[in-house]
N, C-alpha and C positions, 0 to 999 in steps of 0.2 A: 578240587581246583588248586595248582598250581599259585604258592605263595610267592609275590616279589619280592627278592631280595637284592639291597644295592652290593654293585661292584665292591671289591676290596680297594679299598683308598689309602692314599698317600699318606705318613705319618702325620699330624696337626704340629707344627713347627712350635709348639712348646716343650717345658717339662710338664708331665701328668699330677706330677706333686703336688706342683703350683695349684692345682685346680681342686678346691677343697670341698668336700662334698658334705662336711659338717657332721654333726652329730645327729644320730637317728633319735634321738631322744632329747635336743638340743632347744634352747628355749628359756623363758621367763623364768627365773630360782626362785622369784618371791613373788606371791601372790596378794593383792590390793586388801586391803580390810575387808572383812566381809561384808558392811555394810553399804561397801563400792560395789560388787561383783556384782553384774549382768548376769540374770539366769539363762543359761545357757538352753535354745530351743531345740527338742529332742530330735528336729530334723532335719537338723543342721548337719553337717559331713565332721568325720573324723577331727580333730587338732583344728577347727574353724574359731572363728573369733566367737564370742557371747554376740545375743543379741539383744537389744533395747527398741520397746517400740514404745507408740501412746502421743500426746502432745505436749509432754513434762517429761525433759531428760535430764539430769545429772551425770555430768563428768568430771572428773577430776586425773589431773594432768602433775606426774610427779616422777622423780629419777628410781629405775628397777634396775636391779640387776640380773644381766641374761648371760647365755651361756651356747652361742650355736655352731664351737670349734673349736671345743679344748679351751678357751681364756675366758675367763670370766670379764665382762663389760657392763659398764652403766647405762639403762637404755633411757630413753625418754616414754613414756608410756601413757596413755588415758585409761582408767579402770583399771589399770593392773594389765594389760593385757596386749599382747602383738598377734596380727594386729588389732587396733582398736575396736569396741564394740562396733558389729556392724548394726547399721541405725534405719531401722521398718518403720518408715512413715506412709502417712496416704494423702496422696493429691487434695490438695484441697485446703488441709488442715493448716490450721495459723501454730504453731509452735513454738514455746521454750524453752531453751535450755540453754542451762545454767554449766560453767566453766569455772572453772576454780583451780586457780593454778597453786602448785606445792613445790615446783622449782624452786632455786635461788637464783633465777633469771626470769625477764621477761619469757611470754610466749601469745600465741595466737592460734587459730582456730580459724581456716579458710572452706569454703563449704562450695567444691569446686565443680565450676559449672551450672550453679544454681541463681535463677534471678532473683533478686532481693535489693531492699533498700542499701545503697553504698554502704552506708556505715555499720551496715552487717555483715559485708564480704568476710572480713577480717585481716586485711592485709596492713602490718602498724606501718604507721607512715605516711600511708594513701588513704584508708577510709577510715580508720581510729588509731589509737596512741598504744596499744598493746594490752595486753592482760600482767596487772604489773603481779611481784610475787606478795601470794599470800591473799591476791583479790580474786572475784569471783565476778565474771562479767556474762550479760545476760542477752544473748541474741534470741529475738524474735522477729518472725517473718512467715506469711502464707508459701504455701507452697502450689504456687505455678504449675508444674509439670510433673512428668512422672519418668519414671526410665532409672537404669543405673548409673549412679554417680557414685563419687568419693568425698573425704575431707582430709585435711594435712593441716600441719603446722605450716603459717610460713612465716616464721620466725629462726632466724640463722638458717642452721643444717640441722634442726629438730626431724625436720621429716624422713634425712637421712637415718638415724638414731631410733625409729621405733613408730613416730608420733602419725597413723596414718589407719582410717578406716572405711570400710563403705559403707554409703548410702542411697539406701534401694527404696523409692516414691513408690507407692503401689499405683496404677491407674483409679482412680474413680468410678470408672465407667467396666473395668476388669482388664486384664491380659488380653491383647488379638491372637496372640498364639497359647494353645494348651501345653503343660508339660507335669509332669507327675510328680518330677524332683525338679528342685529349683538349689543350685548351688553358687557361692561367690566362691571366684576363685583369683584371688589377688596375690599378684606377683611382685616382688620385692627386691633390693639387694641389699646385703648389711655386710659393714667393714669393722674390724677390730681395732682399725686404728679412727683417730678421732678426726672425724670430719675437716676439720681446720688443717692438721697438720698433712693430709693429703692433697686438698687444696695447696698450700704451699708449697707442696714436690709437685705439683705443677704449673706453677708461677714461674718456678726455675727451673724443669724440663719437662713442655709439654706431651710427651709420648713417654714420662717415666712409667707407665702402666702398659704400653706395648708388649705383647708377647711376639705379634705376631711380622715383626721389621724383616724387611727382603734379608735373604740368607743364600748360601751358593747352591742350594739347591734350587731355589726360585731359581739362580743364573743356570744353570746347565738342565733344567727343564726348557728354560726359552729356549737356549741354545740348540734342542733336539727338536723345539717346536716349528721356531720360526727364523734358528738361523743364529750365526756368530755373531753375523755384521748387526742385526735388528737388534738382539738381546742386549749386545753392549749398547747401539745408540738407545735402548730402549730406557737400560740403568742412569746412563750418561742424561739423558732427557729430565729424570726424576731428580736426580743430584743436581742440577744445576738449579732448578726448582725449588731446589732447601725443601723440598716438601716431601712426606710419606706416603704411598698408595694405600698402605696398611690401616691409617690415621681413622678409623670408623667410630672410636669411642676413646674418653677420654679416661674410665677406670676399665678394670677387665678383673678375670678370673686372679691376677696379680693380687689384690687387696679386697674380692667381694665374695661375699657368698650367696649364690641364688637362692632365693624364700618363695615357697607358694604355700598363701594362707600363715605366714609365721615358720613353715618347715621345711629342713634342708632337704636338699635332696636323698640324703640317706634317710633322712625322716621318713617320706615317702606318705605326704598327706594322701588322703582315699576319701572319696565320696560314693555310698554304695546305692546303686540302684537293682532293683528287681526286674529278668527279661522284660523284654517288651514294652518296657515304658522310657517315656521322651522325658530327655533331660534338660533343662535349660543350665548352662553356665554361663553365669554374668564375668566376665577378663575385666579386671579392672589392672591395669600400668601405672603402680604407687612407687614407681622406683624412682628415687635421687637422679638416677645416669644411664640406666639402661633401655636400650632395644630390646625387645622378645619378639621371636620367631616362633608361632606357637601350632601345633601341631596335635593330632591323633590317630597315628597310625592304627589305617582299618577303619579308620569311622570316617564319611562326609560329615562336616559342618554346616549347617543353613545357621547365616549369619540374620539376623531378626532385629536390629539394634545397635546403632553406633552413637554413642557417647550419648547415652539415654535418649535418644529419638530412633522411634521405631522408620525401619527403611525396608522398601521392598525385599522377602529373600532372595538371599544369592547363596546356593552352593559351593563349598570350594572346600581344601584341601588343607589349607595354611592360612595365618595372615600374618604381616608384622603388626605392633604396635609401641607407638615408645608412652616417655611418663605423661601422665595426662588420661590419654584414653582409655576409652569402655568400650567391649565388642561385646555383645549376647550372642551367643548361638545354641541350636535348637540339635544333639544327639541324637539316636536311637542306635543303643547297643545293644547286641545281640550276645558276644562271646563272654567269657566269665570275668577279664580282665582287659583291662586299655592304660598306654603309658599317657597323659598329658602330658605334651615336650614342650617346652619351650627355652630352647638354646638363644642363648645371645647374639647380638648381631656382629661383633667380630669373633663369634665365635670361638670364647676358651672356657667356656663355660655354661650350664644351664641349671635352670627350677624342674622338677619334673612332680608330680603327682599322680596316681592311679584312680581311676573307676573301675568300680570292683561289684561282681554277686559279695561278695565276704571280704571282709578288713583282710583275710589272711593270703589272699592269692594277688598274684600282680602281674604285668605283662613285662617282654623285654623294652628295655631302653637303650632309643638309637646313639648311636655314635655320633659325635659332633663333626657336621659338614666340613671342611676345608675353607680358611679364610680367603678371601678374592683379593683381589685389588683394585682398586679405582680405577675408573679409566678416563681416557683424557675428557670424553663426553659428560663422565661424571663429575670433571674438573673444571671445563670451559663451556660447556652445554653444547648446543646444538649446532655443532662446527661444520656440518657436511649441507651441501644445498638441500632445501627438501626436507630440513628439522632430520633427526637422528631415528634409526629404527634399530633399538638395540635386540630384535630376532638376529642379526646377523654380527653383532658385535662379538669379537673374545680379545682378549690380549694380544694375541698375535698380529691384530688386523690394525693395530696402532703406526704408523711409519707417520711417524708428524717433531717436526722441531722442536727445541725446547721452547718452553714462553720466557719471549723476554720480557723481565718486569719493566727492566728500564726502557722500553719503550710505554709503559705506562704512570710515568709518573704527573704528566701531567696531568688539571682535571680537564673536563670538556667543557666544552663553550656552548653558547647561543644566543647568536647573535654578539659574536664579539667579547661577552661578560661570561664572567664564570658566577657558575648557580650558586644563588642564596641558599643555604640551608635551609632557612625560613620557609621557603617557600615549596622546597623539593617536593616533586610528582605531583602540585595541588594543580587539580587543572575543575575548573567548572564551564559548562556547556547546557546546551541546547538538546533534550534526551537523545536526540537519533548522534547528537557526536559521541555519546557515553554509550551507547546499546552494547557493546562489548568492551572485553579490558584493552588498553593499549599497547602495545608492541615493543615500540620505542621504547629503549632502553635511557634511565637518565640516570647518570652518578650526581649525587651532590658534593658539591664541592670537600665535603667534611669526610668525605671519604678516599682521599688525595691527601693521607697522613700516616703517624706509626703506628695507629689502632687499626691497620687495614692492609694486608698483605697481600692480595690477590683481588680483582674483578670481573666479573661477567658481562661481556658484549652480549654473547649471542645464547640466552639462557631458553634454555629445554622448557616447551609450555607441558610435555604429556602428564596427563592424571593415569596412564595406564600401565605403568612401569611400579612394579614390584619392588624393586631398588636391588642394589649390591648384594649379591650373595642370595637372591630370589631367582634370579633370572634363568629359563631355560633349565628348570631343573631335570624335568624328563632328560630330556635330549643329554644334558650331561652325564648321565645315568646317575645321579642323587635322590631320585623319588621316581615312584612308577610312571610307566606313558599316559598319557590324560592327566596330571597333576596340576589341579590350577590353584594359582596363590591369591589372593584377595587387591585388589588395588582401589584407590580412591574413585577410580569409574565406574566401579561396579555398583555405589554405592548411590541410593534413591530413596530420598524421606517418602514414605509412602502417602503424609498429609499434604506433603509440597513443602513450601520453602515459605515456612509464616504464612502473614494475610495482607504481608505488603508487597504489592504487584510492583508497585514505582518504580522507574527506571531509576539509575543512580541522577541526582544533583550533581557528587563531585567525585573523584577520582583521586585516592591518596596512594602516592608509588612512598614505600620505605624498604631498604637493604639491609639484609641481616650479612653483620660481617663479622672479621677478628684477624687477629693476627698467634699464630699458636704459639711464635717463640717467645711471643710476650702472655701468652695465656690469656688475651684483650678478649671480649665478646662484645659486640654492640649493635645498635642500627643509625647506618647509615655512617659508621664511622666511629659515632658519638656513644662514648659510656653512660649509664644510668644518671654518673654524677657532674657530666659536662652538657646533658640533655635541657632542651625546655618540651614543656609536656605538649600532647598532641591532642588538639583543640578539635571536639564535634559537636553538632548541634542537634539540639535536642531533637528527634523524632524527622531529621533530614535522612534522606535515606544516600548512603555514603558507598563506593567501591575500598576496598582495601587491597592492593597489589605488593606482594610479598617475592622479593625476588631474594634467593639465597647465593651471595656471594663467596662460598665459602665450601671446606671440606667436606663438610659431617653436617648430617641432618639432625632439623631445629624441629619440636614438637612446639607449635608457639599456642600459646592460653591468653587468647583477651578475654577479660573479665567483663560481667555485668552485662552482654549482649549475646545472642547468636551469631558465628561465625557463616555465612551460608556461601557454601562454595560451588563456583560455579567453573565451566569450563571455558578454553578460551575463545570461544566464541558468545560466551555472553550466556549459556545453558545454564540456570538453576540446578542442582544437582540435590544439594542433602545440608542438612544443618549441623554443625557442628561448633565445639565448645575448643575445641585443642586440634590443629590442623599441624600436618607433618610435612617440613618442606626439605626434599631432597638437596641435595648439592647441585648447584648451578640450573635449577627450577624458577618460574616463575611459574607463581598461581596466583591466583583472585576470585574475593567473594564480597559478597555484600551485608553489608547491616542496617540495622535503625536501632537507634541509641532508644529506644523507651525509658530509659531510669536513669536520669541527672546525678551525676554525682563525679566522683572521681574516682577512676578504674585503673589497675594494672594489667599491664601485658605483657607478657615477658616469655622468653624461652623456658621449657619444661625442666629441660635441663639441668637441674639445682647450680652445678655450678658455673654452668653457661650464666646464670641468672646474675650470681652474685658476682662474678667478673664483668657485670655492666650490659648482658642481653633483656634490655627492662626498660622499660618506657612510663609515664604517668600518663593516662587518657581524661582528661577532662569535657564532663556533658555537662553542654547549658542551651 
């Protein structure tokens, strides 16, 4: 049988330098006392974390030194080890474990995605006061559910720095799907330079991590594509905009180095299986800042499992996922070697890993896609009558004016007044006026300020859109014909959606927004520290409408509840803990607050988060 092989493609508009592929042997220099050390389970994969099971853990949480690119670095580490022991529990089980920090700072211990009493989440500030140094704090809580989950600091940029593991709930009842090997395979990124001082080269130039900014070649490819007159108005359009097409992520292959399981790409983590047998890898997305695009050429994927809730399978090809989520999928490889790819979403960089008959054989690894650029539907939504159908979308087919801002400065009205913040998107009703999400678009007035650079009128409802740098890859000739990539549509809890049928009581519209020249991130306008928190009641069963007003997609993580998204007519879909909302998107799902207390919710995005994309959620 004839192998496909893609086209020869255009050079990737960087240096290759730039993009560090690390040390093959790259990693922890000092290991934890032995009286820390997690015994490592014999079938576990190559260069995998230790593992800790039981209903009594000890961890301890202290500065290592690592090594994954020529410079030695201080990491943040638990056990000794990057990353963190992953943690074998079983549904059911009340547990705990014990934390004990060796820092000369605060720190924390968030247990993400898992329901428990508030003051266990671990978030300081909102459900406790932190793990001060030199203390030992003692979370206990049953465990509710089962599926793949993670845990992280969320304390500073600790989780940047090292501080990040999984945690895989066994079912009680067993696995619904068989598989012979069962592997975690957590994808990372780690910088040499210190968290902080990166953050602040982007305070003061949000694209300092661009590789990939328009160059004359982007201009004399338009020009041969779609013409003089379009190419210039095309540049002319984006310039007046002050904005970048390229702007997909805010660090890049510049200052990171992709980690699967702790190893660089030159490491070349492996997980070995024997023919014929089904492998489950659990994808967990422990990254500070990054998108994955994650792939295996030669293998289908049957995806089993989204953010530890089992979901109807779906076959496919690819999926993206950013920080936050957990995908399971279900293998069977036949050949002696396979690459797991997963390139980043602007593309200057990737994690890759091998599945192997033998640690010593490996497959090729693909070459990094060609970065895209935004297009105006990915910038104002759904601009054409009839919502958007990006099968017929490319660059070319843009002929549209610049946006002017200054026609949008002022905010909008109703009824003569301009919106209270107070009050933005609360609407309650009668169930048949709630049966699906609303339409109508509202800005709150607090978003008519300098934390807010751009908004959306007319935002794109689709769940079936792959995003930027997914779309139409067949047809581009980037992957074989028949290549399909995974999208939030395709995805179906296979229990349903909880056991609460209720239609919504009320309707919360909130804007995720920001302005990049100010590096600002927030909702509705409002930063973290000019916010008042957002008020639900206990066991009301609520809609939550999320429209992203903004370049770059939000991974957003509300805490303490199910996220259950639904489409936009009002359709249940699947449950989820960390939901991904594209540029100039509107989506909605619903919840019921079961556990009183006080929740954060915030973009995935480490530093989205701390530049003010963070809310307090208050249940009473």
């Amino acid at each position: 049988m004839t192998r496909w092989l893609p086209p020869p493609r255009q050079p990737v508009q960087f240096s290759r330098r730039r993009f560090v592929q690390g040390l093959a042997a790259g990693g922890v220099l000092a290991t934890a006392p032995a009286f820390l050390r997690a015994d490592a389970n014999a079938a576990t994969a190559l260069g995998s974390a230790p593992v800790l099971s039981g209903r009594e853990i000890d961890l301890v949480i202290a500065e290592t030194p690592v090594n994954f690119t020529g410079v030695t670095r201080m990491a943040t580490t638990i056990n000794g080890s990057i990353p963190a022991p992953t943690l074998r529990l079983r549904e059911g089980d009340a547990v705990t474990i014990r934390v004990t920090n060796r820092l000369p700072v605060a720190t924390s211990i968030h247990w993400h995605g898992i329901l428990l009493p508030y003051q266990m989440d671990g978030v300081p500030g909102i459900s406790f006061k932190g793990i001060a140094p030199g203390e030992t704090f003692v979370y206990q809580f049953t465990l509710r559910q089962s599926g793949t989950y993670w845990y992280h600091s969320h304390s500073g940029f600790q989780e940047m720095t090292g501080m990040y593991g999984a945690l895989i709930i066994e079912p009680r009842a067993g696995d619904r799907q068989r598989a012979e090997r069962d592997y975690v395979v957590q994808l990372s990124d780690w910088t040499d330079e210190e968290p902080m001082h990166a953050f602040s080269k982007l305070k003061v130039q949000g694209d300092v991590y661009n590789f990939n900014q328009p160059t004359l070649f982007d201009f004399t490819r338009d020009v041969s594509t779609i013409g003089l007159k379009a190419a210039v108005e095309k540049r002319q359009m984006w310039n007046q905009m002050r904005m970048n097409p390229t702007d997909l992520a805010d660090l890049s292959a510049a200052t990171l180095t992709y980690l699967m399981n702790g190893t660089t790409p030159a490491g070349n983590w492996t997980g070995i299986f024997n023919p014929g047998e089904r492998v489950r890898l659990r994808f967990i997305n422990a990254t500070g800042n990054s998108f994955y695009d994650v792939r295996i050429p030669g293998l289908k994927l049957t995806v089993v499992q989204a953010d530890g809730q089992d979901v109807e399978p779906v076959s496919i090809d690819e999926f993206r996922f950013g920080p936050g989520e957990t995908y399971d999928v279900l293998v069977e490889p036949s050949d002696d070697a396979y690459t797991i790819f997963a390139q980043s979403m602007e593309r200057t960089g990737y994690a890759r890993g091998t599945l192997a008959v033998r640690p010593d054989v490996s497959a090729p690894v693909p070459a990094l896609d060609p970065a895209e650029w935004l297009t105006m539907e990915d910038m104002m939504g759904a601009m054409n009558e009839g919502g958007m159908n990006h099968g017929g979308m490319n660059q070319g087919s843009m002929n549209m004016g610049a946006m002017d801002h200054s026609k949008m400065d002022q905010p909008q009205t109703h009824g003569g007044m301009a919106m209270d913040h107070s009050m933005h998107g609360m609407q309650q009703g009668a169930t048949n006026s709630l049966a699906k999400p609303s339409s109508s678009v509202r800005h709150a007035r607090s978003e008519y300020g300098p934390s807010v650079d751009m908004r959306v009128d007319m935002p794109r409802t689709n769940l079936d859109d792959p995003g930027i740098g997914l779309r139409n890859l067949s047809q581009r000739g980037l992957r074989p014909p028949g290549h399909r990539v995974l999208t939030l549509a395709d995805l179906k809890s296979i229990d349903g959606v909880l056991d609460d049928h209720r239609a919504p009581a009320t309707e919360l519209e909130l804007h995720l927004t920001g302005n990049m020249e100010r590096y600002s991130w927030s909702f509705d306008g409002l930063e973290f520290g000019k916010s008042t928190p957002v008020s639900l009641r206990h066991n009301e069963r609520v809609r939550i409408i999320l429209q992203n007003d903004t370049m770059m997609t939000h991974p957003m993580h509300l805490h303490g509840m199910w996220s259950e998204l639904e489409t936009d007519q009002g359709e249940l879909r699947v449950r989820r803990h960390t939901i991904p909302v594209q540029p100039a998107q509107r989506i909605s799902f619903l919840t019921t607050p079961h556990d009183v207390g006080r929740w954060a919710w915030h973009c995935h995005l480490l530093f989205h988060m701390d530049a003010g994309m963070f809310r307090e959620v208050v249940v009473s």
